[in-house]
Wavefront OBJ file of the C-alpha trace (Angstrom):
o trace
v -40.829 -21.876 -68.919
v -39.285 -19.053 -67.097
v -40.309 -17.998 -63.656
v -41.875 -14.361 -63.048
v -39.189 -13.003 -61.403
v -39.372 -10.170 -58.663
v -43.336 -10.669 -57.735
v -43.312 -9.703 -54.592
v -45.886 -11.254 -52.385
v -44.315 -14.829 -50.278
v -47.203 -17.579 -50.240
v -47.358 -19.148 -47.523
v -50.134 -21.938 -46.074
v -51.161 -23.590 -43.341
v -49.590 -26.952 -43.148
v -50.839 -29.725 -41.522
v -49.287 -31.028 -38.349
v -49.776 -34.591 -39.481
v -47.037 -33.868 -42.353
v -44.571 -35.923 -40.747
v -42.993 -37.741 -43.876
v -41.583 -34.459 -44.402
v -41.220 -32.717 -41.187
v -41.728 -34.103 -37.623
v -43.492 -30.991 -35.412
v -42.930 -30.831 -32.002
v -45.938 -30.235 -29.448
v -44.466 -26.744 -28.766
v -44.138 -26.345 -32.520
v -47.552 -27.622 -32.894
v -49.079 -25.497 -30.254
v -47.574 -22.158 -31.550
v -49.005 -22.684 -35.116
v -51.856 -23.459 -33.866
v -51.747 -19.718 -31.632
v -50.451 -18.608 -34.876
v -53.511 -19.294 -36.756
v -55.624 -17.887 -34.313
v -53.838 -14.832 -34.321
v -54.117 -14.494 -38.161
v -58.208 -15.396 -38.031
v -58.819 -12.864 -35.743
v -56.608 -10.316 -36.118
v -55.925 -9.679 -32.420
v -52.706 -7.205 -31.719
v -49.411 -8.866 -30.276
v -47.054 -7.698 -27.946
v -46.001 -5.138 -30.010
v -49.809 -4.026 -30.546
v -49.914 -4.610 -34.147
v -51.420 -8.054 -35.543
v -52.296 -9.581 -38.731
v -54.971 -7.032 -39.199
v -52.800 -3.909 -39.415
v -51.076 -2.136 -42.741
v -48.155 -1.132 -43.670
v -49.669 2.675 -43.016
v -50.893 1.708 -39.506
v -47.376 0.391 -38.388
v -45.235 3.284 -39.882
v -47.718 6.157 -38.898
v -46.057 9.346 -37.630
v -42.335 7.888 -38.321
v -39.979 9.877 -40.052
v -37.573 8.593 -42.578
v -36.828 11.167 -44.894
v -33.209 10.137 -43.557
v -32.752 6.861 -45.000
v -32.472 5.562 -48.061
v -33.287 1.936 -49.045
v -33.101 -0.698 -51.269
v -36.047 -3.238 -52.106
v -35.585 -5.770 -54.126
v -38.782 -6.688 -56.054
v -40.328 -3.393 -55.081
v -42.391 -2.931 -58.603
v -45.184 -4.817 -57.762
v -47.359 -7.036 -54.721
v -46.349 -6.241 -51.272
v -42.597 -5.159 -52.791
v -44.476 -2.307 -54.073
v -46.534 -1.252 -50.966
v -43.793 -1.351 -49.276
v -42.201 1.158 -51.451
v -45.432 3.299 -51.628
v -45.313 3.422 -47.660
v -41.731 4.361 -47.012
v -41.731 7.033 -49.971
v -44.719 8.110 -47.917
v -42.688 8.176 -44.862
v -40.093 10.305 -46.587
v -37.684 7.444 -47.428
v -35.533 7.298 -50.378
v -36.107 4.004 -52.211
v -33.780 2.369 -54.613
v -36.132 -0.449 -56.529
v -33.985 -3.095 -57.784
v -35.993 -4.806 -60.230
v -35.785 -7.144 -63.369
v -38.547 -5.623 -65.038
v -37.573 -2.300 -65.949
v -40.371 -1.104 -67.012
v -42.864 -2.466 -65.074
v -40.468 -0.324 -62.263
v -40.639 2.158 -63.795
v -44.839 2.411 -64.293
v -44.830 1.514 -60.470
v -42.342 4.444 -60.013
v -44.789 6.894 -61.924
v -48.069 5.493 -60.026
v -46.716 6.258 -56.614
v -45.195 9.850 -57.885
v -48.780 10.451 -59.261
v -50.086 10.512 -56.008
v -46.820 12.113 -53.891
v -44.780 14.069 -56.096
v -42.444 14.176 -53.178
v -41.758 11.312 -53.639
v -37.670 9.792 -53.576
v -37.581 6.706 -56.222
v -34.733 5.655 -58.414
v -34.981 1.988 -60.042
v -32.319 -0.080 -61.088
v -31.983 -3.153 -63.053
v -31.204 -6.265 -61.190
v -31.617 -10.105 -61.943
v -30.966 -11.933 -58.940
v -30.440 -15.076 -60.466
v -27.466 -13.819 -62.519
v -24.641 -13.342 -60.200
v -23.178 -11.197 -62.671
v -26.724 -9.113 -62.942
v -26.080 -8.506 -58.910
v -22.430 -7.273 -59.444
v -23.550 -4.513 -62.175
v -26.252 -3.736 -60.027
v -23.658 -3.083 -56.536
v -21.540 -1.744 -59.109
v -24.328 1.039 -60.445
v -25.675 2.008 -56.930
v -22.349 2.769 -55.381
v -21.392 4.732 -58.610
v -24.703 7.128 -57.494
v -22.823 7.549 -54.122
v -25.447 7.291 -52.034
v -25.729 5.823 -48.332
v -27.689 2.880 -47.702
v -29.076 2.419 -44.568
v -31.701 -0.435 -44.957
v -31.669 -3.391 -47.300
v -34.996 -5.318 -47.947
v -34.344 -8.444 -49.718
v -38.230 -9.211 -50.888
v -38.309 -10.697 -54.186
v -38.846 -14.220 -54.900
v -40.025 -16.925 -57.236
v -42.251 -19.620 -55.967
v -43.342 -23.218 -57.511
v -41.628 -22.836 -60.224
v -40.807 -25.822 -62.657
v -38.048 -27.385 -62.564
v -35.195 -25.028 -64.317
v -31.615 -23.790 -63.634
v -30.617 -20.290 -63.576
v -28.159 -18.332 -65.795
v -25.281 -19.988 -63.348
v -26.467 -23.313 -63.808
v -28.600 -23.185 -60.054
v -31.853 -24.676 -59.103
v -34.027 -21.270 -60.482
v -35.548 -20.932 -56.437
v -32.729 -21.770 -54.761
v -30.416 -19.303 -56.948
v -33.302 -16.363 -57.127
v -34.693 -16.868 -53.334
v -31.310 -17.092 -51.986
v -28.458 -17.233 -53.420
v -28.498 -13.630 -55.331
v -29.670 -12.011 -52.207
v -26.785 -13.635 -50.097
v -24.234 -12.570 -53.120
v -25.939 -8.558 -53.031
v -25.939 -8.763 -49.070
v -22.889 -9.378 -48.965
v -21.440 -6.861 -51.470
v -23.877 -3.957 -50.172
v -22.495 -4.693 -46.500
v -19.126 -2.436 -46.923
v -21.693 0.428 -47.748
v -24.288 -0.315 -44.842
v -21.355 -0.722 -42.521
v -20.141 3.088 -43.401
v -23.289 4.399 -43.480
v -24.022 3.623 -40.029
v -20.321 4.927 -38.720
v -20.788 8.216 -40.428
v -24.401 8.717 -39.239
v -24.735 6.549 -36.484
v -28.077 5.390 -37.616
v -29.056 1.674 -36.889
v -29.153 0.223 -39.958
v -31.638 -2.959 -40.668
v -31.459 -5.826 -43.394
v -34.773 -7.734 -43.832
v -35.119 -11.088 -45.602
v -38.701 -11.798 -46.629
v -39.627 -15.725 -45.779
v -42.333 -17.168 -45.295
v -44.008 -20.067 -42.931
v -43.446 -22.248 -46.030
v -40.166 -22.926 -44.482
v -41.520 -25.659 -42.446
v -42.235 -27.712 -45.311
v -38.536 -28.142 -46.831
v -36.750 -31.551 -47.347
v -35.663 -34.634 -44.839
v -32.384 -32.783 -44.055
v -33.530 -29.281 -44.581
v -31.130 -27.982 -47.385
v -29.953 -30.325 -49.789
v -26.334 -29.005 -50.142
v -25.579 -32.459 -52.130
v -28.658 -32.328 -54.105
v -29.448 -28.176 -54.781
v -29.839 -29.271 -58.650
v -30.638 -32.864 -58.350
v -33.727 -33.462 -61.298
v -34.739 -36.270 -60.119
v -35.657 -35.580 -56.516
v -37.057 -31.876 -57.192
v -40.013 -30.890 -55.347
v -41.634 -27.823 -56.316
v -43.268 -26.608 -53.225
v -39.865 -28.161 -51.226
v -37.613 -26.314 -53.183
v -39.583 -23.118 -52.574
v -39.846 -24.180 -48.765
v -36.090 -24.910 -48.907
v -35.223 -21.442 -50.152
v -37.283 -19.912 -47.893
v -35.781 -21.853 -44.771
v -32.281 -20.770 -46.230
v -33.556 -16.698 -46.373
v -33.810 -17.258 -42.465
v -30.845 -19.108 -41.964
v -28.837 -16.888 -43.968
v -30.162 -13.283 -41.948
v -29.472 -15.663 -38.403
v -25.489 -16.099 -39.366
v -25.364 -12.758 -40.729
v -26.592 -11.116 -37.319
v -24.153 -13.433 -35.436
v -21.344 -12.059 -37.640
v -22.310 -8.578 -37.564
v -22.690 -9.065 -33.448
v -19.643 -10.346 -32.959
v -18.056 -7.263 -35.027
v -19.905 -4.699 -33.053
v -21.361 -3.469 -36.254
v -24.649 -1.796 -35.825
v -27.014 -3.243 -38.332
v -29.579 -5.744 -37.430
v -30.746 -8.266 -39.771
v -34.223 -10.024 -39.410
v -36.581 -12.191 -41.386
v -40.448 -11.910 -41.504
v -43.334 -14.134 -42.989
v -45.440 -11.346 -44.630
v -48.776 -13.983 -44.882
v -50.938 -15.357 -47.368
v -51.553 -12.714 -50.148
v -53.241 -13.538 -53.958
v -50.326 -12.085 -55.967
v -48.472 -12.829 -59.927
v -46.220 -14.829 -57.339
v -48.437 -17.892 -58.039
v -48.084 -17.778 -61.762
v -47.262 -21.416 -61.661
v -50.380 -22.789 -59.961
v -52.966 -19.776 -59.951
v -56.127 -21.657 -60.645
v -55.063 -24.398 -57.781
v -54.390 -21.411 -56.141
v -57.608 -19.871 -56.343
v -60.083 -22.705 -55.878
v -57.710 -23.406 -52.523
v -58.606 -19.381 -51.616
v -62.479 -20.112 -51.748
v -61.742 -22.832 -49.071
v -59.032 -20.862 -46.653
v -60.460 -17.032 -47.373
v -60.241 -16.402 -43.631
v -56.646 -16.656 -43.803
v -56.158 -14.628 -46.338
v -54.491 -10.691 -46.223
v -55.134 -7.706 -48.160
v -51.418 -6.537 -49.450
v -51.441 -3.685 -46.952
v -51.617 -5.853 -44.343
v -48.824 -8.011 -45.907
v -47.136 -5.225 -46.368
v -47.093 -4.689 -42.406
v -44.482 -6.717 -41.139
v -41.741 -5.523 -43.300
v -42.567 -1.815 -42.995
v -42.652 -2.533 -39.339
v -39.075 -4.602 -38.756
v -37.810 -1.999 -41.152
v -38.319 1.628 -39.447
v -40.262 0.646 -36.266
v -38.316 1.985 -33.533
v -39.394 -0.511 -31.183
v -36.964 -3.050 -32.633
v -33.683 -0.675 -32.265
v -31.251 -3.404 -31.420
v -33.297 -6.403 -32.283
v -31.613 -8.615 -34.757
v -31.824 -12.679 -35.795
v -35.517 -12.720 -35.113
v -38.289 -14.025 -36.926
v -41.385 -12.344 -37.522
v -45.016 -12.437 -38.719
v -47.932 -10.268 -37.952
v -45.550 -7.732 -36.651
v -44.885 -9.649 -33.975
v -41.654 -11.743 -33.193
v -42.739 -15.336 -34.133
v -40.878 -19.025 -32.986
v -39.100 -20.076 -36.490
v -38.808 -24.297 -37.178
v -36.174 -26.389 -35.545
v -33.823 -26.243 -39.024
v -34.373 -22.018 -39.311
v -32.815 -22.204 -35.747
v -30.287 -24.431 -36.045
v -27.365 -22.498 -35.901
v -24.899 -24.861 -37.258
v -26.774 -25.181 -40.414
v -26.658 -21.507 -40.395
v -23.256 -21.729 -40.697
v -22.700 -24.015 -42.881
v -25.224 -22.780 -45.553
v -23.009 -20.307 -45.290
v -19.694 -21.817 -46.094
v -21.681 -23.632 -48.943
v -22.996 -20.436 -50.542
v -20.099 -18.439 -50.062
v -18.251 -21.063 -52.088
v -20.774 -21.536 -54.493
v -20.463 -18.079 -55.225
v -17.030 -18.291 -55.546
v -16.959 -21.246 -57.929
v -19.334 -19.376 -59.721
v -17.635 -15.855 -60.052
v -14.467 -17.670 -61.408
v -15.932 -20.430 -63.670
l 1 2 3 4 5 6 7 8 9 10 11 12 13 14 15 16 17 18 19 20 21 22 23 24 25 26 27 28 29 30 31 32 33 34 35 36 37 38 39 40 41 42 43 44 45 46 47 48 49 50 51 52 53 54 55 56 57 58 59 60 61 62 63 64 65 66 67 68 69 70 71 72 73 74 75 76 77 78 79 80 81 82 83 84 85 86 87 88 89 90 91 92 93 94 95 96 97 98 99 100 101 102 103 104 105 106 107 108 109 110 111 112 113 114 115 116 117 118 119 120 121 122 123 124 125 126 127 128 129 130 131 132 133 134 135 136 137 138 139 140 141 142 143 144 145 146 147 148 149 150 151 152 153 154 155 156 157 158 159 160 161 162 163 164 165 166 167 168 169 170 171 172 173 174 175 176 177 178 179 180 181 182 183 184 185 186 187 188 189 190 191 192 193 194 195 196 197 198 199 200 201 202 203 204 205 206 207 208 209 210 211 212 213 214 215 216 217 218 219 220 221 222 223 224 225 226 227 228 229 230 231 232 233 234 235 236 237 238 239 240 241 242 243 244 245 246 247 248 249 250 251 252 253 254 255 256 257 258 259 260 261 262 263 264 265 266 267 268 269 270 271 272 273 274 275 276 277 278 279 280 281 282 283 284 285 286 287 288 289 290 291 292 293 294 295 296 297 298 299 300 301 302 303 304 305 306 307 308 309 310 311 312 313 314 315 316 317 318 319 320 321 322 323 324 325 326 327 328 329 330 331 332 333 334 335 336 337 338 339 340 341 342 343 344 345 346 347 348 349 350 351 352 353 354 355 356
């Protein structure tokens, strides 16, 4: 069974905080999932006066960014595709990388229907083919455009237990591992981009809170395709903790080069989406129970039209978000020497890979 690849919607729930075979909270942890929670039930603004009530419309009203051009993985369907509605609206030009050609290309059509100003190009990209991401790179640069904002949003979720085209746990290899590989080879573009313009430009890693609820030692680097000891829901809270890891050593790199892009991750919520292919009747008798936590896909559509053209967060880079508002990640998404050495291990995986 193959998993539906590119939905774009991240499930997330709320975990318990007696959990502790798998993950030990601390009473700070505790106490801000708990604020969390409240937040989300009754959609109160933040700091930055949006909350888990507002849309992707609300956050991005009256900016301009007929300017930039971006690329959304993902950005057919879900929140992937609100996303791309709202920044077309904003006067963005959007670049959806998607698997699904011509479901892209329908979603292309249904937002030019409705704003035939509208800037959309789609391209084909299979992020858990490592070769699929290098004719992708390859294609976009050939159109010579700039790129000033890279949302990495697509994702696979529960699926069962299968190995990509490389031979890579499917999550693992789709949730992270292809969008570390296309980061990386779409940096030399951002990094111009933003010298010849001298506009900020912003890479945003869709999570999700389901990366408290990974394994004992956080990533399995010894174990990514271990049978035996796969967890479903793990491995999807796994690849999720590695898509925050992964933007935290990035922004500590691009710091440290004085390289003006900032790269953040957000937790979009808990939207009904295709996502949940794998368990969608679990999923929906577990709705009727939790419906007060649930968001429309504007509203999970919020936080990544927000940490992607809000010009509150000029400068503001290895943050987590949710709600629109910056948000205290686990002990492992903050750790930064596991930052650092996912790194090294997907750098060389990749390597491995390329040349095998």
């Amino acid at each position: 069974m193959r998993c539906n690849q590119y939905i774009s919607a991240h499930f997330s729930y709320p975990f318990s905080l007696s959990q502790s075979h798998t993950y030990t909270y601390t009473k700070i942890e505790a106490k801000i999932i708990q604020m969390g929670i409240l937040s989300l039930i009754s959609g109160w603004p933040g700091p930055s006066g949006f909350g888990s009530a507002s849309t992707a419309e609300q956050v991005s009203e009256s900016i301009d960014a007929s300017a930039l051009t971006v690329i959304i993985t993902g950005g057919a369907s879900g929140i992937g595709l609100e996303t791309t509605r709202v920044l077309t609206m904003r006067g963005a030009h959007v670049i959806i990388a998607a698997r699904n050609i011509k479901a892209a290309n329908e979603a292309k059509q249904a937002i030019l229907k409705n704003n035939d100003n509208a800037k959309i190009d789609v391209l084909e990209l299979d992020l858990s083919s490592l070769n699929s991401v290098n004719a992708f790179v390859h294609t976009f640069k050939a159109l010579n455009l700039p790129l000033n904002i890279l949302i990495n949003n697509a994702g696979v979720m529960f699926c069962p237990y299968q190995l990509s085209q490389d031979g890579i746990e499917m999550q693992f290899a789709t949730n992270h591992l292809g969008h570390f590989h296309l980061t990386n080879l779409l940096l030399d573009k951002m990094k111009e981009t933003t010298a010849r313009t001298g506009i900020e430009g912003r890479i945003v890693n869709l999570s999700s809170i389901a990366h408290r609820y990974t394994y004992e030692q956080g990533i399995v680097f010894d174990k990514i395709n271990d049978k035996d000891s796969y967890s479903e829901k793990k491995a999807y809270g796994q690849s999720k903790l590695a898509n925050i890891l992964h933007a935290n050593e990035l922004s500590r790199r691009l710091q440290e080069e004085g390289v003006n892009i900032t790269v953040n991750s957000v937790h979009p919520g808990l939207i009904m989406t295709d996502l949940m292919r794998h368990s969608f009747l679990r999923m929906r008798i577990f709705k009727l129970f939790t419906y007060i936590f649930w968001k429309t896909v504007p509203q999970g559509a919020a936080t990544s039209c927000y940490v992607a053209l809000h010009p509150d967060l000029k400068g503001v880079s290895g943050k987590y978000f949710q709600d629109c508002n910056e948000y205290a990640a686990s002990n492992f998404a903050t750790d930064y020497e596991l930052a650092k050495k996912l790194w090294d291990y997907s750098q060389n995986l990749v390597n491995s890979l390329q040349h095998s």
